[in-house]
Structures are given as structure tokens and as C-alpha cells.
PDB file of N, H, CA, C and O in Angstrom:
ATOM      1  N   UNK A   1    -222.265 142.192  18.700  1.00  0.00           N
ATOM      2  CA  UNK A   1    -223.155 142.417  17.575  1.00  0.00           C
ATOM      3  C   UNK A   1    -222.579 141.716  16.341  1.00  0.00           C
ATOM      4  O   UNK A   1    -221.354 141.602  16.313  1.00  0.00           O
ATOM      5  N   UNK A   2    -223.398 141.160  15.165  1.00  0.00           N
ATOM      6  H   UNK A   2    -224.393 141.252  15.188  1.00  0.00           H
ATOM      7  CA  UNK A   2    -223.107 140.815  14.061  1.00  0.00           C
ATOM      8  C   UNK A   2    -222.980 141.422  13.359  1.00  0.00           C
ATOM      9  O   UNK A   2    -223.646 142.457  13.361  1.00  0.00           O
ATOM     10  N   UNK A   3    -222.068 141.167  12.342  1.00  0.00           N
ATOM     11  H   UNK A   3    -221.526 140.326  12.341  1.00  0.00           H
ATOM     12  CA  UNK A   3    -221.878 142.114  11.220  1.00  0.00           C
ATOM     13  C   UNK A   3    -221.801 141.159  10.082  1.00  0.00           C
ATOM     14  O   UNK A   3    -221.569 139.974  10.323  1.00  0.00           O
ATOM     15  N   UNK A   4    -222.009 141.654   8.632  1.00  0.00           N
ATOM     16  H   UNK A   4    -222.197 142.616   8.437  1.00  0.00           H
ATOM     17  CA  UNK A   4    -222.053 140.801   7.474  1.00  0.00           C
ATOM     18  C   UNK A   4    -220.986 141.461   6.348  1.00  0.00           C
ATOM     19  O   UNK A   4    -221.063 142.680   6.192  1.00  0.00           O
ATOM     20  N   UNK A   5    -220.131 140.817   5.665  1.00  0.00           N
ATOM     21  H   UNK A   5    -220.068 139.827   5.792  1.00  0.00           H
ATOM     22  CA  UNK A   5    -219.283 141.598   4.949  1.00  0.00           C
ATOM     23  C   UNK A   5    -219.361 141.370   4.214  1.00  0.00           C
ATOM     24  O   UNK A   5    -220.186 140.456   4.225  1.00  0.00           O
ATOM     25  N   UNK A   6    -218.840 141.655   2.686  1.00  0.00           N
ATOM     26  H   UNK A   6    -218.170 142.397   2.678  1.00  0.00           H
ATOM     27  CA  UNK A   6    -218.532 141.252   1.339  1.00  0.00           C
ATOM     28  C   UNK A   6    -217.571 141.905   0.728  1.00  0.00           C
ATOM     29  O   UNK A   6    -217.632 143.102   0.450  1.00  0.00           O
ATOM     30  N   UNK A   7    -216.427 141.004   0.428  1.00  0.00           N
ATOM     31  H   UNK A   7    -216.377 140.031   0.653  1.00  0.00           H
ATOM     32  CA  UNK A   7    -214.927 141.652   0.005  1.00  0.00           C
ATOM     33  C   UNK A   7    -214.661 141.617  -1.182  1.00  0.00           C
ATOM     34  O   UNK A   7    -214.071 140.549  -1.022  1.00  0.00           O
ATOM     35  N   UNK A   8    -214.500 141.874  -2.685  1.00  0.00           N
ATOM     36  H   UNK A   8    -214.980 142.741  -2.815  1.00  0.00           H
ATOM     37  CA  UNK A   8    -213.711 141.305  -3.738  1.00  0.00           C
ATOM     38  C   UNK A   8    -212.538 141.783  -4.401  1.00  0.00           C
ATOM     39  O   UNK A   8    -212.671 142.839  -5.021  1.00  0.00           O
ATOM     40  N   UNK A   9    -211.583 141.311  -4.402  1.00  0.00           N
ATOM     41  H   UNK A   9    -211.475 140.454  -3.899  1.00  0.00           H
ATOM     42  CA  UNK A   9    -210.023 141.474  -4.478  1.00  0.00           C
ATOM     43  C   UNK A   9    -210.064 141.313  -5.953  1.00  0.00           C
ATOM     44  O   UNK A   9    -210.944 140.782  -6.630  1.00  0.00           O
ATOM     45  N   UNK A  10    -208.520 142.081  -6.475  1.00  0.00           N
ATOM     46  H   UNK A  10    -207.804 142.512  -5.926  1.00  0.00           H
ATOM     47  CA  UNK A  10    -208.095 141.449  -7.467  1.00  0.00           C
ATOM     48  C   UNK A  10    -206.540 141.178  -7.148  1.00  0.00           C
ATOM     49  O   UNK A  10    -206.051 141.873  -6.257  1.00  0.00           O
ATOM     50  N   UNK A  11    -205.773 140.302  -7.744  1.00  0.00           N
ATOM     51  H   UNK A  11    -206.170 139.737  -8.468  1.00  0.00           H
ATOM     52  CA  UNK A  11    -204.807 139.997  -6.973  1.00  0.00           C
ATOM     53  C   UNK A  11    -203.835 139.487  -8.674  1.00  0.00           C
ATOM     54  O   UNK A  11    -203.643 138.329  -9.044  1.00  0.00           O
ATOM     55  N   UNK A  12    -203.424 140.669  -9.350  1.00  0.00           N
ATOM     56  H   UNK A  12    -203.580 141.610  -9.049  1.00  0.00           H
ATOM     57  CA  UNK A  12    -202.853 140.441 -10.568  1.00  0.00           C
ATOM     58  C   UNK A  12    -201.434 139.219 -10.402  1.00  0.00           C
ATOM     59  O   UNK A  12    -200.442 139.073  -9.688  1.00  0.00           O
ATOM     60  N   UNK A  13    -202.373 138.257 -12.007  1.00  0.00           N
ATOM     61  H   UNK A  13    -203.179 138.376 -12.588  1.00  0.00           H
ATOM     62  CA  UNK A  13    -201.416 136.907 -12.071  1.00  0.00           C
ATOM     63  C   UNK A  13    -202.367 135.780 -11.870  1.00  0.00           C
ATOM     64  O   UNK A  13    -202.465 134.698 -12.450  1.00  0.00           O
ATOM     65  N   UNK A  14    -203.097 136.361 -10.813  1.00  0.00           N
ATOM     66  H   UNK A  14    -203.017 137.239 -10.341  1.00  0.00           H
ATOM     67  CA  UNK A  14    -204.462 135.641 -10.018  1.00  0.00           C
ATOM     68  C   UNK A  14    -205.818 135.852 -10.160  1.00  0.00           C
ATOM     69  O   UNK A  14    -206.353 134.780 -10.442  1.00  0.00           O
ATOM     70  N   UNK A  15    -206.468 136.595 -10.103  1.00  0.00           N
ATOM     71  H   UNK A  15    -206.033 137.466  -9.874  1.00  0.00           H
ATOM     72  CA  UNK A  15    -207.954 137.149 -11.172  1.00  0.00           C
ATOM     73  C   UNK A  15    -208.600 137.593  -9.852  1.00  0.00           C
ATOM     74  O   UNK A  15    -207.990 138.201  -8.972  1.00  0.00           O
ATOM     75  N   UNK A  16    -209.668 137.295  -9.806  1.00  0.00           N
ATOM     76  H   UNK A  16    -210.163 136.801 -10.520  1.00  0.00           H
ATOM     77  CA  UNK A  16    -210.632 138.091  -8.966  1.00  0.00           C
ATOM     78  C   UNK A  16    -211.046 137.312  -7.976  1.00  0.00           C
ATOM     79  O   UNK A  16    -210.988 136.169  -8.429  1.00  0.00           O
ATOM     80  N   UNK A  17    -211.470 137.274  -6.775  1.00  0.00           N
ATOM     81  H   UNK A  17    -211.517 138.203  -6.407  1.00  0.00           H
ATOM     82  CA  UNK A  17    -212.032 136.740  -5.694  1.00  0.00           C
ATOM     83  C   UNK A  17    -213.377 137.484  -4.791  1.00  0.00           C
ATOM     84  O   UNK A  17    -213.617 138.688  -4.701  1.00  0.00           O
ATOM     85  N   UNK A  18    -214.031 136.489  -4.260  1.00  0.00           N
ATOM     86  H   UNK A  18    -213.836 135.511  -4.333  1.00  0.00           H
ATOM     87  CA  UNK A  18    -215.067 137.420  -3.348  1.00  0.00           C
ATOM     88  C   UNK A  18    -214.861 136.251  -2.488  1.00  0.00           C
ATOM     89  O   UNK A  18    -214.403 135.121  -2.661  1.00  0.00           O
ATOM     90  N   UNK A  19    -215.525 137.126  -1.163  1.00  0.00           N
ATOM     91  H   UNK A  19    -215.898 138.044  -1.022  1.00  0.00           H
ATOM     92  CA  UNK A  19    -215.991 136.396   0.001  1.00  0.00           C
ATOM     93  C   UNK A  19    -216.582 137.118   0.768  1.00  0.00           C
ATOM     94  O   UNK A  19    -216.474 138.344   0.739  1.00  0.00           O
ATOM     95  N   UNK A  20    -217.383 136.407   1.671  1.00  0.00           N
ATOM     96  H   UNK A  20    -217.471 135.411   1.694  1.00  0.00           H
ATOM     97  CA  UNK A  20    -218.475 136.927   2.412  1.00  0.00           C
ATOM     98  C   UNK A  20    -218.292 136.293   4.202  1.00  0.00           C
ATOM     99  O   UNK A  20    -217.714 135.220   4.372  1.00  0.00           O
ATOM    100  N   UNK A  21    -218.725 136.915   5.155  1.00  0.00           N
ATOM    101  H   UNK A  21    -219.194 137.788   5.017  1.00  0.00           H
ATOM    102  CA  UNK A  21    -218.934 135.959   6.257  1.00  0.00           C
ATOM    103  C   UNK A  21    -219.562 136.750   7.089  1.00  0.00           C
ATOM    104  O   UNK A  21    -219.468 137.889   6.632  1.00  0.00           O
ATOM    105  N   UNK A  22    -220.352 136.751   8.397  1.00  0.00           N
ATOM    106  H   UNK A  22    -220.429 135.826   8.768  1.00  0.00           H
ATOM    107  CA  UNK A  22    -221.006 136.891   9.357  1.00  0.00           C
ATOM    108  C   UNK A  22    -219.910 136.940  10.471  1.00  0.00           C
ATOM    109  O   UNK A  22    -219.240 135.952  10.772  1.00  0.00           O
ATOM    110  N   UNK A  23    -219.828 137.701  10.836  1.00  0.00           N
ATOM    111  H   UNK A  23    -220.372 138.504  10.592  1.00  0.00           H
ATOM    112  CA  UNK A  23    -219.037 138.113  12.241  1.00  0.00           C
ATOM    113  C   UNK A  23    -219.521 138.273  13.723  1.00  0.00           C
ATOM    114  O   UNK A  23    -220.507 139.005  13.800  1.00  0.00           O
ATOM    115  N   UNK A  24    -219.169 137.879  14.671  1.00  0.00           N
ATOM    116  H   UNK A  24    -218.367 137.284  14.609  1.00  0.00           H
ATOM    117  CA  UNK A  24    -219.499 138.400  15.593  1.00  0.00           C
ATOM    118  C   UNK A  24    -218.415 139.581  16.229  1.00  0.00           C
ATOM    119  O   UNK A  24    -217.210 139.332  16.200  1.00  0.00           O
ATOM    120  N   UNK A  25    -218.786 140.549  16.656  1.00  0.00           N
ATOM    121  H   UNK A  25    -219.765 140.751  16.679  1.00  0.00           H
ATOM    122  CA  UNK A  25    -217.957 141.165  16.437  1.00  0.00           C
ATOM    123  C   UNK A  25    -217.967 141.961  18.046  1.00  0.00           C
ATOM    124  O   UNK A  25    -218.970 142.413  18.599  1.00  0.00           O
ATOM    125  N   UNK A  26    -216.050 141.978  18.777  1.00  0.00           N
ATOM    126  H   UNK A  26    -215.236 141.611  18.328  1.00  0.00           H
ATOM    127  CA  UNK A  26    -216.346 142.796  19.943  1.00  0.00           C
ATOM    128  C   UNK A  26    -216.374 144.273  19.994  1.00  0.00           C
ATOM    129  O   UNK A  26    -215.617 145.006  19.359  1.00  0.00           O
ATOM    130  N   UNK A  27    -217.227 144.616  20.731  1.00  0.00           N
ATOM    131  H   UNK A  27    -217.843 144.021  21.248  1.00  0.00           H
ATOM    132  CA  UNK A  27    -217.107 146.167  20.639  1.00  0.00           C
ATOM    133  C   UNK A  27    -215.848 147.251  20.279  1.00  0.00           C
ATOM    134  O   UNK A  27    -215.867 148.331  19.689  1.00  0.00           O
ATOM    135  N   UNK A  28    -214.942 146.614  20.790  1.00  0.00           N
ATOM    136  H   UNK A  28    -214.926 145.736  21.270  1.00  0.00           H
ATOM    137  CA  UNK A  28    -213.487 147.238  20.662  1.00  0.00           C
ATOM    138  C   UNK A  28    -212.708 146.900  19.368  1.00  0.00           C
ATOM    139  O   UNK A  28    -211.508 147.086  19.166  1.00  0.00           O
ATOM    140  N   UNK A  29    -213.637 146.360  18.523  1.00  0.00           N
ATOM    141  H   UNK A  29    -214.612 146.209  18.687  1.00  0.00           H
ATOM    142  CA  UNK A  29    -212.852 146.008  17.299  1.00  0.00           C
ATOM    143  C   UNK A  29    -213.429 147.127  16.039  1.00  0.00           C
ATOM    144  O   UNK A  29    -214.589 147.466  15.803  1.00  0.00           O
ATOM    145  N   UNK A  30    -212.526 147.417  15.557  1.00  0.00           N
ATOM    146  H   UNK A  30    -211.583 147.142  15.748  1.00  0.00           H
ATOM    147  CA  UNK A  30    -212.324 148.370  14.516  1.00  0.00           C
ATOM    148  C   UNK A  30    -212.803 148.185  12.959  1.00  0.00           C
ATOM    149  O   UNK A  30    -212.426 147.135  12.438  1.00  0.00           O
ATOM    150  N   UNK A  31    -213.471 148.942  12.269  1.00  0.00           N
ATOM    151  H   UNK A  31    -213.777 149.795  12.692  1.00  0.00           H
ATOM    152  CA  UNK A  31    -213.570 149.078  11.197  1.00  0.00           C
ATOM    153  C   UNK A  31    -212.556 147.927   9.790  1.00  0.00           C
ATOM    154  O   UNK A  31    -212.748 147.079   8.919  1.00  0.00           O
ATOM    155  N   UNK A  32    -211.439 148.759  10.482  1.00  0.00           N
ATOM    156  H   UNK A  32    -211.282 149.447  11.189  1.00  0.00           H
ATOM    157  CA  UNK A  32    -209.983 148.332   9.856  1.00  0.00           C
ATOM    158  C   UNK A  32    -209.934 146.682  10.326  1.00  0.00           C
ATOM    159  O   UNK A  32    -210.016 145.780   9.493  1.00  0.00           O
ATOM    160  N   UNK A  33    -209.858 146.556  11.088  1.00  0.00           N
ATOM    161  H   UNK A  33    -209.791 147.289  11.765  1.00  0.00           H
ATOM    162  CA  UNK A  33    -209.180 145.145  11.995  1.00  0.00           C
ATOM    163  C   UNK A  33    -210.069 144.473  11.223  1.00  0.00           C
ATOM    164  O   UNK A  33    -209.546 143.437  10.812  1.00  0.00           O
ATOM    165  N   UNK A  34    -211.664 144.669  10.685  1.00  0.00           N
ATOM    166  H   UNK A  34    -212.088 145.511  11.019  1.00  0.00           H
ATOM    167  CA  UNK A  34    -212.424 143.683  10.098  1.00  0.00           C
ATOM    168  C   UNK A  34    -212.130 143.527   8.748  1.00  0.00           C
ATOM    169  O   UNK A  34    -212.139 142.470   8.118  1.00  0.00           O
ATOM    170  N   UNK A  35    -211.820 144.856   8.264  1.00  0.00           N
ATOM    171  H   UNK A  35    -211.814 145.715   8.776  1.00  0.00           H
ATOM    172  CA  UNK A  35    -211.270 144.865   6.871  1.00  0.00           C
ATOM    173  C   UNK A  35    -209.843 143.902   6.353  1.00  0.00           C
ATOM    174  O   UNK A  35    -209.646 143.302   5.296  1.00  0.00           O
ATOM    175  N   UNK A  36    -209.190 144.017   7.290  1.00  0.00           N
ATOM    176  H   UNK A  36    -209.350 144.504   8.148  1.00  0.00           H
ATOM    177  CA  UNK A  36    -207.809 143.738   6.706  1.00  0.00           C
ATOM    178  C   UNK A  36    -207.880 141.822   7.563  1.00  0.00           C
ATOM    179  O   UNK A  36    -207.027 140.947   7.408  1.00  0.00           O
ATOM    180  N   UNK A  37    -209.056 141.729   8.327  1.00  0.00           N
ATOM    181  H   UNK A  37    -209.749 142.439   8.453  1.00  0.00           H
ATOM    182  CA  UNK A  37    -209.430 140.025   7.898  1.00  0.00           C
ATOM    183  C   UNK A  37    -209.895 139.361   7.117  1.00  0.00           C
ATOM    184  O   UNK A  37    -209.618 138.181   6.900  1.00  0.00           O
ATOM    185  N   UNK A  38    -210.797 140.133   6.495  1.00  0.00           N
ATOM    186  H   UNK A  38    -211.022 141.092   6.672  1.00  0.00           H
ATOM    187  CA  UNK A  38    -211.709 139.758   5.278  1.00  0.00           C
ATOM    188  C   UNK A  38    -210.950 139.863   4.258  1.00  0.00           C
ATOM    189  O   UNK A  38    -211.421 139.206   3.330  1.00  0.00           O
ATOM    190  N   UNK A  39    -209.643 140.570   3.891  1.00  0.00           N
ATOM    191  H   UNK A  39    -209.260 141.104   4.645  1.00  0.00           H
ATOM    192  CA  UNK A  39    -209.041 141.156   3.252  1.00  0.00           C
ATOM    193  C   UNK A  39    -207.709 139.932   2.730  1.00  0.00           C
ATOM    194  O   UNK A  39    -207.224 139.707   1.621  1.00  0.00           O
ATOM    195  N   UNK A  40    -207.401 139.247   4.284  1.00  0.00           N
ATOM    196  H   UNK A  40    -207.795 139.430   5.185  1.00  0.00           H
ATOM    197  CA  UNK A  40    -206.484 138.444   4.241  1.00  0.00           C
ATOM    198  C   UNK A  40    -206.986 136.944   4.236  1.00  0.00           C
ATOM    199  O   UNK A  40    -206.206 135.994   4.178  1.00  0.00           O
ATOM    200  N   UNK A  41    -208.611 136.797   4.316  1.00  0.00           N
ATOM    201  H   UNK A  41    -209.244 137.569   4.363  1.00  0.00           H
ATOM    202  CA  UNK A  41    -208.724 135.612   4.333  1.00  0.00           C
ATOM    203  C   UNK A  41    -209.329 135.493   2.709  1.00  0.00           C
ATOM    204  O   UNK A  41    -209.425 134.308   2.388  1.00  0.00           O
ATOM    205  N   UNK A  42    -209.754 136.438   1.624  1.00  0.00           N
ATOM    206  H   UNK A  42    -209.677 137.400   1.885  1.00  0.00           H
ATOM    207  CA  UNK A  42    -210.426 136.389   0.489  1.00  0.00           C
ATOM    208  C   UNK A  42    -209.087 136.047  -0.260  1.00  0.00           C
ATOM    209  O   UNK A  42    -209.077 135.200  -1.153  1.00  0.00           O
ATOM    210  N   UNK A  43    -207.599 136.943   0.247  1.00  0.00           N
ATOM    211  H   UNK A  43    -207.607 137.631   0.973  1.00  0.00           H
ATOM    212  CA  UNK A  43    -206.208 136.740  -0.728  1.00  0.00           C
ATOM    213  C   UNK A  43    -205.975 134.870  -0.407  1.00  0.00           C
ATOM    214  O   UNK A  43    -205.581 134.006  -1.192  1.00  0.00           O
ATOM    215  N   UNK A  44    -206.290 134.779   0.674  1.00  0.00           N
ATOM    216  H   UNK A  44    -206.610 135.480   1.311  1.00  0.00           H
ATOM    217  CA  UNK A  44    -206.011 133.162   0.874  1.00  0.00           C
ATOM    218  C   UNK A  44    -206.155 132.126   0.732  1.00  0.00           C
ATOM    219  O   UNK A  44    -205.460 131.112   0.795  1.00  0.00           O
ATOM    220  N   UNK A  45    -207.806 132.535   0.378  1.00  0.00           N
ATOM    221  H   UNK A  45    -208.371 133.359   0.328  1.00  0.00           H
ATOM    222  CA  UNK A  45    -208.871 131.783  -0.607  1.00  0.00           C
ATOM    223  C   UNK A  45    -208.006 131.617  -2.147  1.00  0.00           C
ATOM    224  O   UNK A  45    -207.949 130.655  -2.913  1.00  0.00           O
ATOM    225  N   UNK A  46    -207.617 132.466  -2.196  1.00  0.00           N
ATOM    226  H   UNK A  46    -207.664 133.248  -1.574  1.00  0.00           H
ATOM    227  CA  UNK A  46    -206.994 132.814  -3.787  1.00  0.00           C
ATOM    228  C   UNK A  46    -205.868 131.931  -4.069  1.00  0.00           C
ATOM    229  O   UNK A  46    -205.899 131.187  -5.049  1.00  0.00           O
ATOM    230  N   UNK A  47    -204.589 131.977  -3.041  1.00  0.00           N
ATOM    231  H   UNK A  47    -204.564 132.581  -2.244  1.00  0.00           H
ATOM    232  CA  UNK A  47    -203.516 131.201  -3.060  1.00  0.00           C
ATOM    233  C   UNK A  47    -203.940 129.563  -2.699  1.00  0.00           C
ATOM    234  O   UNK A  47    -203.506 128.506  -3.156  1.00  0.00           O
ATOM    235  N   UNK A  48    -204.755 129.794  -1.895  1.00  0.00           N
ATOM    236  H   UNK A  48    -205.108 130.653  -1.523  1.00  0.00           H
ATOM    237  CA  UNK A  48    -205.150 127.927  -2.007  1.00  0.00           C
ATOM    238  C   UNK A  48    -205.351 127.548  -2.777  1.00  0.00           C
ATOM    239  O   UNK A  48    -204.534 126.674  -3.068  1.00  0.00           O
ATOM    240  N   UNK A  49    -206.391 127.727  -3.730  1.00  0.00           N
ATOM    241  H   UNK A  49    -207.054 128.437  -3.493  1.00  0.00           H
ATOM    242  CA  UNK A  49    -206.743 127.648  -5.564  1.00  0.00           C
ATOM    243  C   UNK A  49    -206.161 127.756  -6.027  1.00  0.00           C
ATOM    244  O   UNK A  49    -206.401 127.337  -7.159  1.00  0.00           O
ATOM    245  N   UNK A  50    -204.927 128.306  -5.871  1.00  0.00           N
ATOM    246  H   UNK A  50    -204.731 128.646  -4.951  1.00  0.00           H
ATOM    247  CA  UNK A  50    -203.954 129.444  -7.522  1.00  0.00           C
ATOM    248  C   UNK A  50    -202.998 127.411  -7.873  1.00  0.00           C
ATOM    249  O   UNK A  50    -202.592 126.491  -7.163  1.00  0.00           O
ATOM    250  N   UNK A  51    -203.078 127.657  -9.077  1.00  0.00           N
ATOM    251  H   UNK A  51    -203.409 128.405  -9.653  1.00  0.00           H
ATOM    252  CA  UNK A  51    -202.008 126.534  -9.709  1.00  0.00           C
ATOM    253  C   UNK A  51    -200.059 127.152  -9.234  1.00  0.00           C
ATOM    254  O   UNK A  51    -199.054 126.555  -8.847  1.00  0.00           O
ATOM    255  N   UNK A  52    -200.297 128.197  -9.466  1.00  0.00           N
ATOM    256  H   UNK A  52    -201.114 128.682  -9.780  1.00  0.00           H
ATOM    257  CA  UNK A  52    -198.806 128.924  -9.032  1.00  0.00           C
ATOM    258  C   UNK A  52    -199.080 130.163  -8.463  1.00  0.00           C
ATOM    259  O   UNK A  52    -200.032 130.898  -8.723  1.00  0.00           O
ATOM    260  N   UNK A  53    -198.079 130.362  -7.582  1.00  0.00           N
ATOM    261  H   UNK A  53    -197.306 129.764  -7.371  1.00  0.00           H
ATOM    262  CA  UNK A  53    -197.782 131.343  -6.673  1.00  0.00           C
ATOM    263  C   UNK A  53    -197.321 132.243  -7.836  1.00  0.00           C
ATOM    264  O   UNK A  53    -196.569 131.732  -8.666  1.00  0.00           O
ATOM    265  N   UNK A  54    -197.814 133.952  -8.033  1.00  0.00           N
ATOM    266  H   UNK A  54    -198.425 134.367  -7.359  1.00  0.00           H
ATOM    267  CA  UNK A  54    -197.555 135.316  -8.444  1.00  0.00           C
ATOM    268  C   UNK A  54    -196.125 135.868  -7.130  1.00  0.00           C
ATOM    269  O   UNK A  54    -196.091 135.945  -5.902  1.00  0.00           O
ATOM    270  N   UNK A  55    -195.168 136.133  -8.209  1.00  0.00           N
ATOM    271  H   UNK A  55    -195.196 136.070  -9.207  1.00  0.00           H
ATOM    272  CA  UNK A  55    -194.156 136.667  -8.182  1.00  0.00           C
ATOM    273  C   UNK A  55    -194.140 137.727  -6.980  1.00  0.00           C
ATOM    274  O   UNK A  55    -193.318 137.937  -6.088  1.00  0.00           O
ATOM    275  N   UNK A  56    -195.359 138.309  -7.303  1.00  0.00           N
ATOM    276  H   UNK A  56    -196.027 138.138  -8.028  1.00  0.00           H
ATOM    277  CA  UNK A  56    -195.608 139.430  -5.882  1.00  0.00           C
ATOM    278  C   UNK A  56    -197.279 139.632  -5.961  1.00  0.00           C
ATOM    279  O   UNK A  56    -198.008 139.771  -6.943  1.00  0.00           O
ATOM    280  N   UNK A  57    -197.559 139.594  -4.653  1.00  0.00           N
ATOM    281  H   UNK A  57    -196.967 139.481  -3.854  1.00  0.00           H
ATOM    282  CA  UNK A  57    -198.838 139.673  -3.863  1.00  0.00           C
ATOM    283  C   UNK A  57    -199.467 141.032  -3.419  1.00  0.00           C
ATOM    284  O   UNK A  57    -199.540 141.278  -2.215  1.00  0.00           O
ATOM    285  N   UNK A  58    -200.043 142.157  -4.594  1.00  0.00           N
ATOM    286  H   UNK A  58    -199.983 141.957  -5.572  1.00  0.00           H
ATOM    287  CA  UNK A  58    -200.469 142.644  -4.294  1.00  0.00           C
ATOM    288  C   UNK A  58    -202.008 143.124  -4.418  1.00  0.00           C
ATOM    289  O   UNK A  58    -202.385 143.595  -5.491  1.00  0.00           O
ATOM    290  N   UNK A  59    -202.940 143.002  -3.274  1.00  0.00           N
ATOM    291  H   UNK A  59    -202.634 142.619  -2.403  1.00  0.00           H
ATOM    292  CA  UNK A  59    -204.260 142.793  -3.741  1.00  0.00           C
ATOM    293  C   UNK A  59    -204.721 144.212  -4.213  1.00  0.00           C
ATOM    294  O   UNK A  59    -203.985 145.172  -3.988  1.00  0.00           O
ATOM    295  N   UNK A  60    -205.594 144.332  -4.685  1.00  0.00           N
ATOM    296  H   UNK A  60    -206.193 143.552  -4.867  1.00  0.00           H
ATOM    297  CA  UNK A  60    -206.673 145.570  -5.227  1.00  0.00           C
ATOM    298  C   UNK A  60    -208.152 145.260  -4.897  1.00  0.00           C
ATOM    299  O   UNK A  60    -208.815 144.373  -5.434  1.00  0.00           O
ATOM    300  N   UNK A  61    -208.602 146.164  -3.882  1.00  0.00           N
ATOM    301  H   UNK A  61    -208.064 146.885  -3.445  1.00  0.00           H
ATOM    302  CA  UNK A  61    -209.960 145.701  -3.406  1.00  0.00           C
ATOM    303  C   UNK A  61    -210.848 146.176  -4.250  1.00  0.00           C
ATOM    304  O   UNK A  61    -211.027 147.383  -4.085  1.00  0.00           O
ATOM    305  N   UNK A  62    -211.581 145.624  -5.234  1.00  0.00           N
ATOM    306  H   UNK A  62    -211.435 144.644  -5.368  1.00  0.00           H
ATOM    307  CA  UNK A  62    -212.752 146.012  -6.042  1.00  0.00           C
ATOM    308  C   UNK A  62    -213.851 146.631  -5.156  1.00  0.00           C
ATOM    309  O   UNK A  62    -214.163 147.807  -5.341  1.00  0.00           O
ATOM    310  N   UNK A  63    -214.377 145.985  -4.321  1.00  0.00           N
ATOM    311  H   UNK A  63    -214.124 145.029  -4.170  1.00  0.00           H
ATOM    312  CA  UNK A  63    -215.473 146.111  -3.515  1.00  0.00           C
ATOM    313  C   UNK A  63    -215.660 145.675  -1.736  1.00  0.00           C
ATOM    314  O   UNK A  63    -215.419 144.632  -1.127  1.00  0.00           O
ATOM    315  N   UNK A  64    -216.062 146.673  -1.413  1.00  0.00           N
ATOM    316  H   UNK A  64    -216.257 147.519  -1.908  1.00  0.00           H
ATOM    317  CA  UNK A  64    -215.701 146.046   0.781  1.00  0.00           C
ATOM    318  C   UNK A  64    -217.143 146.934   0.611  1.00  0.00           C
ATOM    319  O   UNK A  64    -217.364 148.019   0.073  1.00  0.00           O
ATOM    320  N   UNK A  65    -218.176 145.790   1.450  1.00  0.00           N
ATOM    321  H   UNK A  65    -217.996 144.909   1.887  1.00  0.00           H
ATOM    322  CA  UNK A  65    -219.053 146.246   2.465  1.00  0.00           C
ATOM    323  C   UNK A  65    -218.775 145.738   3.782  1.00  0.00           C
ATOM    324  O   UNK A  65    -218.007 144.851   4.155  1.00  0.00           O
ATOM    325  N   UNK A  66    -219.680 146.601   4.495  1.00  0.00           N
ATOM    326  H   UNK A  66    -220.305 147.321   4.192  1.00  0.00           H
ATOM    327  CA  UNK A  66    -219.821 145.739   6.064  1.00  0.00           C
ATOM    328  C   UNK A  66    -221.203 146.415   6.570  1.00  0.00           C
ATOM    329  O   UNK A  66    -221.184 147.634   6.737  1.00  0.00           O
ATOM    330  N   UNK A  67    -222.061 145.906   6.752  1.00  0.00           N
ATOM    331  H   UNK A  67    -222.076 144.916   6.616  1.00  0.00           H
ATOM    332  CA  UNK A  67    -223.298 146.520   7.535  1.00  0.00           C
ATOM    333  C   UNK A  67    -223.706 144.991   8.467  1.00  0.00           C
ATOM    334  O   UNK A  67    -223.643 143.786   8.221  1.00  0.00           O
ATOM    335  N   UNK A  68    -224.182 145.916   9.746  1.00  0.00           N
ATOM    336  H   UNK A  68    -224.233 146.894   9.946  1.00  0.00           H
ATOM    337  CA  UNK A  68    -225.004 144.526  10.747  1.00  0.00           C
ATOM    338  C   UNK A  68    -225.920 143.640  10.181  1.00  0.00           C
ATOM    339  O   UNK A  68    -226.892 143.915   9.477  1.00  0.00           O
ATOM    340  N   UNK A  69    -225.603 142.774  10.476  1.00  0.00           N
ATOM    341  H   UNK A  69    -224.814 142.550  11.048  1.00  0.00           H
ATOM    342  CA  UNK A  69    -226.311 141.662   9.992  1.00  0.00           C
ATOM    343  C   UNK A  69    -227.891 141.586  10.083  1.00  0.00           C
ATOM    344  O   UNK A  69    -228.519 140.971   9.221  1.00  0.00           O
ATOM    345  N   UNK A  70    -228.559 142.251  11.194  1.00  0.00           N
ATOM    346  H   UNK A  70    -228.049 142.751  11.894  1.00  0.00           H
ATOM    347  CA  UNK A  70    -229.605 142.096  12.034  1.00  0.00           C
ATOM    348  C   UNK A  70    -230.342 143.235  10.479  1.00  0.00           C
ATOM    349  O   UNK A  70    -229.620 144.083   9.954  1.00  0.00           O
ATOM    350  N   UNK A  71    -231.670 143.014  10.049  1.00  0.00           N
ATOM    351  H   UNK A  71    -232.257 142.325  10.475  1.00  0.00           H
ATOM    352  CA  UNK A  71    -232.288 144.074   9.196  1.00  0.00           C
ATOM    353  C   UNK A  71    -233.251 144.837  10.318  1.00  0.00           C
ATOM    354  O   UNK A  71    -233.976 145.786  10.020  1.00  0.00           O
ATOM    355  N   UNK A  72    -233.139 144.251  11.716  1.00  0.00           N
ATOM    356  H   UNK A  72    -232.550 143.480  11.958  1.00  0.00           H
ATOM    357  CA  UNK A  72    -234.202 144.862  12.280  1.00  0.00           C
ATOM    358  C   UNK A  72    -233.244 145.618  13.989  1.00  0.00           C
ATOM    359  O   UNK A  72    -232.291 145.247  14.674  1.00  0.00           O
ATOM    360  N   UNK A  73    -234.083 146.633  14.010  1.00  0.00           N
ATOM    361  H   UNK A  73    -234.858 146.934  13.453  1.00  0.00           H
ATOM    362  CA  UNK A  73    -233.056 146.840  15.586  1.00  0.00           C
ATOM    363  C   UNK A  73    -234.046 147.479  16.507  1.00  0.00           C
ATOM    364  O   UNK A  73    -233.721 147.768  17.659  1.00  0.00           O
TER     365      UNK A  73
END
């Protein structure tokens, strides 16, 4: 099944980030396991952009959805 997410971090030193993506997703995968991808690929987004690396990396999630992608079932 698909799922659709939307993450936005703050990552002090570094400012704010969002990201979004469409998942396919296996049954045996967890709530968490989707979170803490979306989680690690929005901080990564961040460090690719950043002019300098912050002293220490700790994110603050402003906002996490996740609902199926599908509006119809």
C-alpha cells in the first residue's frame, strides 16, 4: 500500500526544512521505521544545502503526517 508523508524539522544553526514523498510501503513496516526515514532524509536535505556543518545535530520535528495515499478505498 501507499502512503504519503509530510515532515518539517527544525535543526538549530540550520532553520527549517520540509519534505514530502509517496511510499510504497511493506506490510511489516512500522509507523516508526517510516518516521525516522522521512526524518533522516528531510535532516539530509538540510546538510546538503547548509554552507557549514552545526556543531551538533539535533532535529525538532515541527510537523509529521502520514495518511495513504489512495483518497478512495
Amino acid at each position: 500500500m501507499k502512503y504519503h508523508y509530510v515532515i518539517t524539522v527544525e535543526v538549530p544553526e540550520l532553520g527549517f526544512s520540509t519534505a514530502n514523498d509517496v511510499l510504497d510501503v511493506h506490510p511489516d513496516f512500522t509507523r516508526s521505521e517510516i518516521y525516522k526515514h522521512a526524518l533522516n532524509r528531510c535532516v539530509q536535505q538540510m546538510l546538503d544545502s547548509a554552507d557549514r556543518r552545526p556543531t551538533r545535530i539535533t532535529p525538532i520535528t515541527r510537523f509529521w503526517t502520514l495518511e495513504p495515499e489512495s483518497l478512495v478505498r
